[in-house]
C-alpha positions as CSV (number, residue, x, y, z in Angstrom):
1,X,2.6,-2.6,-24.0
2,X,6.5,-2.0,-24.5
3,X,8.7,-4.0,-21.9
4,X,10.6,-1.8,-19.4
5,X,14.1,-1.3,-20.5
6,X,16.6,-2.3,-18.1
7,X,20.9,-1.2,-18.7
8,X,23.6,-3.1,-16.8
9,X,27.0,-1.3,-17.0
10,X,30.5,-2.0,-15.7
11,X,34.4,-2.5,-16.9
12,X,34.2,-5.7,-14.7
13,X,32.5,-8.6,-17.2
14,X,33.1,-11.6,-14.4
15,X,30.9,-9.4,-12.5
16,X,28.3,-8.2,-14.0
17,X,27.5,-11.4,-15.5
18,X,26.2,-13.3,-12.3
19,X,23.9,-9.6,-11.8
20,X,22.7,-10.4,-15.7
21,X,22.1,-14.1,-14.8
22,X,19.8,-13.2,-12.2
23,X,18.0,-10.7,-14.3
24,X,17.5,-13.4,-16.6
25,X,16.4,-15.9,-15.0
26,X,13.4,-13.3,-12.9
27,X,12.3,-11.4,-15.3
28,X,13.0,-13.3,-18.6
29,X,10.9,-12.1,-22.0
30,X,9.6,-9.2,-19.6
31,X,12.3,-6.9,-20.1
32,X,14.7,-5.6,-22.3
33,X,17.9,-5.8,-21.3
34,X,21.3,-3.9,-22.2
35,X,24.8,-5.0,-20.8
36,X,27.4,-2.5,-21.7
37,X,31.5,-3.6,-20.4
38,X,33.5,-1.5,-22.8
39,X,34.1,1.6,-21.1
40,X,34.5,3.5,-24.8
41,X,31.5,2.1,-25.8
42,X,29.8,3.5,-22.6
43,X,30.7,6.5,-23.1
44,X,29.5,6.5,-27.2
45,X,26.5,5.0,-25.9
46,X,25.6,7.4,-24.0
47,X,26.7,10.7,-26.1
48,X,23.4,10.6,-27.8
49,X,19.9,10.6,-25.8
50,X,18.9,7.1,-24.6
51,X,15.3,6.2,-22.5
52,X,15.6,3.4,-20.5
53,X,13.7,2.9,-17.2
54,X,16.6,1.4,-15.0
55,X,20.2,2.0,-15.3
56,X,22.8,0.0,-13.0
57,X,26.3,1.3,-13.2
58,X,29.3,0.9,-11.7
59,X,30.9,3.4,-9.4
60,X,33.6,4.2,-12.1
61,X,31.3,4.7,-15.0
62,X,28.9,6.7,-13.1
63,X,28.9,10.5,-14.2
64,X,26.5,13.4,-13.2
65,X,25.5,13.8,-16.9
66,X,24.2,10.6,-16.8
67,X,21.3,12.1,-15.1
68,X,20.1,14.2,-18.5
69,X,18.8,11.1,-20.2
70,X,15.4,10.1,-20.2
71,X,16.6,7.3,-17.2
72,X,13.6,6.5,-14.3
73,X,15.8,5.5,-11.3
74,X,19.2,5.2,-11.9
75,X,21.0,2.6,-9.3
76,X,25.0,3.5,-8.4
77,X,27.3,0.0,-7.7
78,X,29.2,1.5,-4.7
79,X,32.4,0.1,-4.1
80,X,32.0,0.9,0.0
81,X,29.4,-0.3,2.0
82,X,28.0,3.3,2.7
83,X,24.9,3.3,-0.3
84,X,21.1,4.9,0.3
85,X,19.6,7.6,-1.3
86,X,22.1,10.6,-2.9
87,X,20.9,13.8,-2.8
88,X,19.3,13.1,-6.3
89,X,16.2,11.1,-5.6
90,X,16.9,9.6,-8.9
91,X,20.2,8.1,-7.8
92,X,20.3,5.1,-5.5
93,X,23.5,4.0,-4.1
94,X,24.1,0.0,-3.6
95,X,26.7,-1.6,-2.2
96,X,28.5,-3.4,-5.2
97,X,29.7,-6.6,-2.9
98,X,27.0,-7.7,-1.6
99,X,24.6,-10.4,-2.3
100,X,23.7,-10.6,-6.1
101,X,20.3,-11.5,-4.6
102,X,20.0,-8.4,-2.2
103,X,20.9,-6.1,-5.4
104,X,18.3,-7.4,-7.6
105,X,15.5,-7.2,-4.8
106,X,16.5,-3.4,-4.1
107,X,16.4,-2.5,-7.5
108,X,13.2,-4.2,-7.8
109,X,11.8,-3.0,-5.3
110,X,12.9,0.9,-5.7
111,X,11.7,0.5,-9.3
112,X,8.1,0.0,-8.0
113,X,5.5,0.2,-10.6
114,X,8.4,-0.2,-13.5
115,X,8.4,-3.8,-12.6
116,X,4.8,-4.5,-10.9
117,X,3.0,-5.5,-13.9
118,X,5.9,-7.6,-15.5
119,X,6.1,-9.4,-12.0
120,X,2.0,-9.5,-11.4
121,X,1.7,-12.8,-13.3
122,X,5.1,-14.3,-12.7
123,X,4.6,-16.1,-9.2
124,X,1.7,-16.8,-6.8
125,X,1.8,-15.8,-3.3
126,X,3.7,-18.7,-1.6
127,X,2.2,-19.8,2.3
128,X,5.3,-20.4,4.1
129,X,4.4,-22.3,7.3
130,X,6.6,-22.5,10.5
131,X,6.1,-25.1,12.8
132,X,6.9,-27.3,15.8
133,X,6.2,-30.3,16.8
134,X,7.2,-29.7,20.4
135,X,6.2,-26.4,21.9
136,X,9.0,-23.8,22.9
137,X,11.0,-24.6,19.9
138,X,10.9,-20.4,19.3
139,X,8.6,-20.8,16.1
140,X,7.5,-17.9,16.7
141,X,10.1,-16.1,17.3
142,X,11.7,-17.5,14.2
143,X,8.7,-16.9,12.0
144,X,8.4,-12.8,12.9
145,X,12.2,-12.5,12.3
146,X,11.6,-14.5,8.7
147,X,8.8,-12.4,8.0
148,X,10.9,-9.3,8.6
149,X,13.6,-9.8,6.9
150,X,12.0,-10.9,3.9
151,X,9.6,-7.7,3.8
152,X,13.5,-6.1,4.0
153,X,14.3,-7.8,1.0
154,X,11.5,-5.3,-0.4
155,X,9.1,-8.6,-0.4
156,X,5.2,-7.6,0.5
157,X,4.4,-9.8,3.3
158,X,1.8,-11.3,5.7
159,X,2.1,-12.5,8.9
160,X,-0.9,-14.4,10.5
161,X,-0.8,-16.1,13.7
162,X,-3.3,-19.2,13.6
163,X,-2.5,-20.2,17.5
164,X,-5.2,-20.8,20.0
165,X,-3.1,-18.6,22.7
166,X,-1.3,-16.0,20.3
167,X,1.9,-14.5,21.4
168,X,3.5,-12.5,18.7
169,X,2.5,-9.1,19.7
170,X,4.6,-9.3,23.2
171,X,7.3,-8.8,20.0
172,X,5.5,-5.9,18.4
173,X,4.8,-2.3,19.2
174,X,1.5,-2.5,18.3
175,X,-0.2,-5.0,21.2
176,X,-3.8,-4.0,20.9
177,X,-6.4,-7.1,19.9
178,X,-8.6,-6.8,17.2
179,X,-12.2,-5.4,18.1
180,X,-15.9,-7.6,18.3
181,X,-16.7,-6.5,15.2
182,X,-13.5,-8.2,13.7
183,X,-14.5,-11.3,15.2
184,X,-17.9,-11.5,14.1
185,X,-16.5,-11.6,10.7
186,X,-14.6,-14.5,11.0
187,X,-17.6,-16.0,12.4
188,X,-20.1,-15.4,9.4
189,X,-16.5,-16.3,7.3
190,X,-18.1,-15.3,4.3
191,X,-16.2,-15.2,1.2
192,X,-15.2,-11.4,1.8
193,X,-13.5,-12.6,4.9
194,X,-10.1,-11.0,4.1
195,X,-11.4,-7.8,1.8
196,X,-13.5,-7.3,4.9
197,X,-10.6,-7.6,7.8
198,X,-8.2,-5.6,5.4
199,X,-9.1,-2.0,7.6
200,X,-7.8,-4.0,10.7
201,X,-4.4,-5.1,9.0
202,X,-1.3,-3.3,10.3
203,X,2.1,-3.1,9.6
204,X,5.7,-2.4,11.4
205,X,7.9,-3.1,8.0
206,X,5.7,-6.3,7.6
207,X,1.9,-6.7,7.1
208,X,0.1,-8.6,10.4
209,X,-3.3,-9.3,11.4
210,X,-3.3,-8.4,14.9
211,X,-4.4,-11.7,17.8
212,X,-7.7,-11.9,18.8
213,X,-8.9,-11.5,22.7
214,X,-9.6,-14.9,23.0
215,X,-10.1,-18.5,21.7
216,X,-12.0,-19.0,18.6
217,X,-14.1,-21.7,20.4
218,X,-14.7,-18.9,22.7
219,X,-15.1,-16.3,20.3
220,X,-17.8,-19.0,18.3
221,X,-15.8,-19.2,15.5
222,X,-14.0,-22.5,13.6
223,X,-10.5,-22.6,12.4
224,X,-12.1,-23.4,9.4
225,X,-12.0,-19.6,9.0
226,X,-8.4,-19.2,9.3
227,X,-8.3,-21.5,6.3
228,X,-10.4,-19.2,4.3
229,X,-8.7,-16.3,5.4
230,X,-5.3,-17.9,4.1
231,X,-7.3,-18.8,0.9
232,X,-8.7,-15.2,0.2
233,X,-5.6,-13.2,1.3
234,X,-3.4,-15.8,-1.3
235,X,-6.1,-15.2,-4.2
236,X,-5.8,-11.3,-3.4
237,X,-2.4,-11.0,-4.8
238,X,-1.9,-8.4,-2.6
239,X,1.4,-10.1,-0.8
240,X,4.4,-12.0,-2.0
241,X,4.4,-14.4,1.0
242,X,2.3,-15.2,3.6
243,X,4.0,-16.1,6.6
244,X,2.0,-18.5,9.1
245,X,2.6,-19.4,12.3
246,X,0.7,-22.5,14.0
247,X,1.3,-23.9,17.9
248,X,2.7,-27.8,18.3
249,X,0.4,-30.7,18.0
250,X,-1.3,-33.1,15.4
251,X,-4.1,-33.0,13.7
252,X,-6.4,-32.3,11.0
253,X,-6.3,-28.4,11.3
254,X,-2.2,-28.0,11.1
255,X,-2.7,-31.0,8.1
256,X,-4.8,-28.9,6.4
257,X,-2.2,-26.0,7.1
258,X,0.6,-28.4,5.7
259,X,-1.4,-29.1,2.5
260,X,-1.8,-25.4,1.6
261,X,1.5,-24.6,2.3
262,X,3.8,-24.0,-0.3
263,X,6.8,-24.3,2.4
264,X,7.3,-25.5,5.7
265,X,9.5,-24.8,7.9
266,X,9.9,-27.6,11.0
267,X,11.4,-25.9,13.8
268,X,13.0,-28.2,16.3
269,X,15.9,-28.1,18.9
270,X,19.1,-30.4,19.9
271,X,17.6,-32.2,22.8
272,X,16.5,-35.5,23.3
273,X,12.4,-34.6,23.9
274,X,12.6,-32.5,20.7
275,X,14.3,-34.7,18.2
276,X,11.5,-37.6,19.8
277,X,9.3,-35.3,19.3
278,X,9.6,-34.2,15.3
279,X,10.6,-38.3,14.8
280,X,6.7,-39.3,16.3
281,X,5.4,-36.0,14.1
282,X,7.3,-37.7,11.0
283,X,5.2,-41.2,11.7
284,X,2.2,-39.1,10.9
285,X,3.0,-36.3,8.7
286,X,4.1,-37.2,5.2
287,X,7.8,-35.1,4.9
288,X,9.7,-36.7,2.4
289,X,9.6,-33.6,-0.5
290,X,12.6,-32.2,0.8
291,X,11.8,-29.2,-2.1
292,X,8.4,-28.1,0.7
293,X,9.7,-29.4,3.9
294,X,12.9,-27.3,5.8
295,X,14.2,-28.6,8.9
296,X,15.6,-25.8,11.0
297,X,17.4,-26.6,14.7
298,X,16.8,-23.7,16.5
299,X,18.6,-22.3,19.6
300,X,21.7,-24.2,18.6
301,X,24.2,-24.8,21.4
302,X,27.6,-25.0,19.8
303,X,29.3,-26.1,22.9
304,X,26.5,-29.2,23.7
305,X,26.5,-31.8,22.4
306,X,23.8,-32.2,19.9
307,X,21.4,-35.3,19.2
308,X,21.3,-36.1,16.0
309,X,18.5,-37.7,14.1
310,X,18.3,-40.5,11.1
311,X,15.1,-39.4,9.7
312,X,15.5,-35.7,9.0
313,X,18.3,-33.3,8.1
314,X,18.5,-29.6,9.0
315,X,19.3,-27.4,6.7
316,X,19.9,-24.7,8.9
317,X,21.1,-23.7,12.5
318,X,20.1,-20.5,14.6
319,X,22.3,-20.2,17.4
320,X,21.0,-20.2,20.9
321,X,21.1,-15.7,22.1
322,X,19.8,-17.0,25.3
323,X,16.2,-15.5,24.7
324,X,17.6,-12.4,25.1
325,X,17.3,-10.9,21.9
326,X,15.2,-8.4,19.8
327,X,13.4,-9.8,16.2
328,X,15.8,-7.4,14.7
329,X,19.2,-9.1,16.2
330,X,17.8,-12.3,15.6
331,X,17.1,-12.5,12.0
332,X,20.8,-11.4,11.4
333,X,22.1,-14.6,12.6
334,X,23.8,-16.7,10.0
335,X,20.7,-19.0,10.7
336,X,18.2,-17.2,10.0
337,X,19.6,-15.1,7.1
338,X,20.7,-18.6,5.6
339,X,16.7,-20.0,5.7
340,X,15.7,-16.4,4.2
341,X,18.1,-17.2,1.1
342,X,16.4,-20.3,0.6
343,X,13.1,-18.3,-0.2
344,X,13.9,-14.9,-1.8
């Protein structure tokens, strides 16, 4: 099978170089790739019919005849913030200055089934865990606005609660809990547990699997089969990341959690109880691969004073919006856009 054919063009070399860099490190011996800075070359290039399946051009090379060659989706570097869709369905606008990142994951995304395959065997489905040792620490909170901005980073993602008193959809529109018949198939937890809750998945930009009524105890299931959910769902292939979000507290469930995490994020806050908190979870929980664990100090007080700690480092700080805020506002913080960077 030929490899998609992928054309980077613009007058400024400095630039496109960091977007070639990226393209080459994601998606390396799966495509071919053209760069084309020489404006007079450009435009000899492209006097004579050329197929490619992505073009990326600069605002100042970009001509309407461009649109005459056999050219998939092409992608316009706009020089003011205002991109989308043209009129041409064909023609995506981008803003040039933003993240090198963001580009490559829009054009990736658009491109859809250009890049699918190539990207299919590339990288597992990563579990990226978000948890607290203390409770009210806003992990949830944290985790929904990770899991949407990701999925706006044209990411395919999963969000699955695993507390015993779920509160995520208070942040949703959808607020309904999932059926009997949903719960009796976490109790048989066969090994069709996720192809069989798939129908009750739902989505508001990311993919969730709405709370159940009550407690699994209750329910008469274990939390053995959240395990097995995680496992089948990761094995589908059908997500990029699954974003999990567990309650406070130690022990062998949230270990297990930890162990098939590829990430996790340890949410804690500036106080006293919290730091004391994470410090006793450290005595017990093995954190020292600073590549898997991510400290993050959420509702950061700038004007307090904060308590620092000698046994972890955060990475990241979310300022303190006083609880007031949507999941939208909140994952543009600085904060949380700075722990989504770490990821994507």
């Amino acid at each position: 099978m030929s490899r998609p054919t992928v054309i980077l063009a613009d007058a400024d070399e400095q630039y496109i170089a960091t977007l070639e860099m990226k393209f080459l490190e994601e998606l390396y011996e799966k495509i071919d790739l053209i760069v084309i800075t020489d404006t007079e070359y450009f435009q000899k290039f492209f006097s004579t019919p050329q197929k490619a399946e992505i073009l990326v051009v600069s605002e100042g090379l970009y001509d309407s005849t461009l649109k005459r060659h056999d050219i998939d989706h092409i992608f316009v570097l706009a020089e003011q913030p205002a991109g989308g869709t043209t009129e041409d369905l064909a023609v995506d606008k981008i803003y040039k200055y933003t993240s090198v990142k963001e580009i490559f994951n829009e054009i990736v995304g658009k491109g859809g089934s250009i890049f699918s395959a190539e990207n299919s065997g590339k990288r597992e489905t990563e579990i990226i865990l978000f948890y607290s040792a203390a409770g009210g620490a806003g992990t949830t909170s944290l985790a929904l606005a990770f899991a949407d901005s990701v999925s706006r980073n044209y990411k395919r993602v999963l969000y699955f609660s695993v507390g015993s008193v779920p509160s995520f959809q208070c942040c949703l529109k959808g607020q309904a809990f999932l059926p009997a018949e949903a719960c009796r198939i976490f109790r048989d937890n066969t090994a069709r547990i996720y192809q069989d809750m798939k129908p009750y998945l739902r989505n508001e930009g990311f993919t969730y699997l709405p709370p159940f009524h009550a407690t699994p105890g209750s329910l008469g299931f274990k939390r053995v089969s959240y395990l097995n959910f995680l496992d089948a769902a990761k094995g589908s292939k059908d997500f990029d990341y699954i974003v999990v979000d567990a309650e406070s507290g130690i022990d062998a469930f949230r270990a297990a959690l930890i162990q098939k995490a590829s990430k996790v994020v340890i949410v804690t806050q500036q106080d006293t109880l919290s730091i004391a908190k994470t410090e006793f979870m450290l005595r017990n929980i093995d954190c020292r691969d600073n590549e898997k664990f991510v400290f993050v100090c959420n509702k950061y007080n700038r004007s307090s004073e904060a308590v620092q700690s000698s046994q972890y480092l955060v990475s990241c700080y979310v300022d303190d919006l006083d609880g007031k805020c949507s999941i939208a506002e909140l994952e543009k913080t600085d904060g949380v856009q700075r722990l989504v960077y770490q990821f994507v």
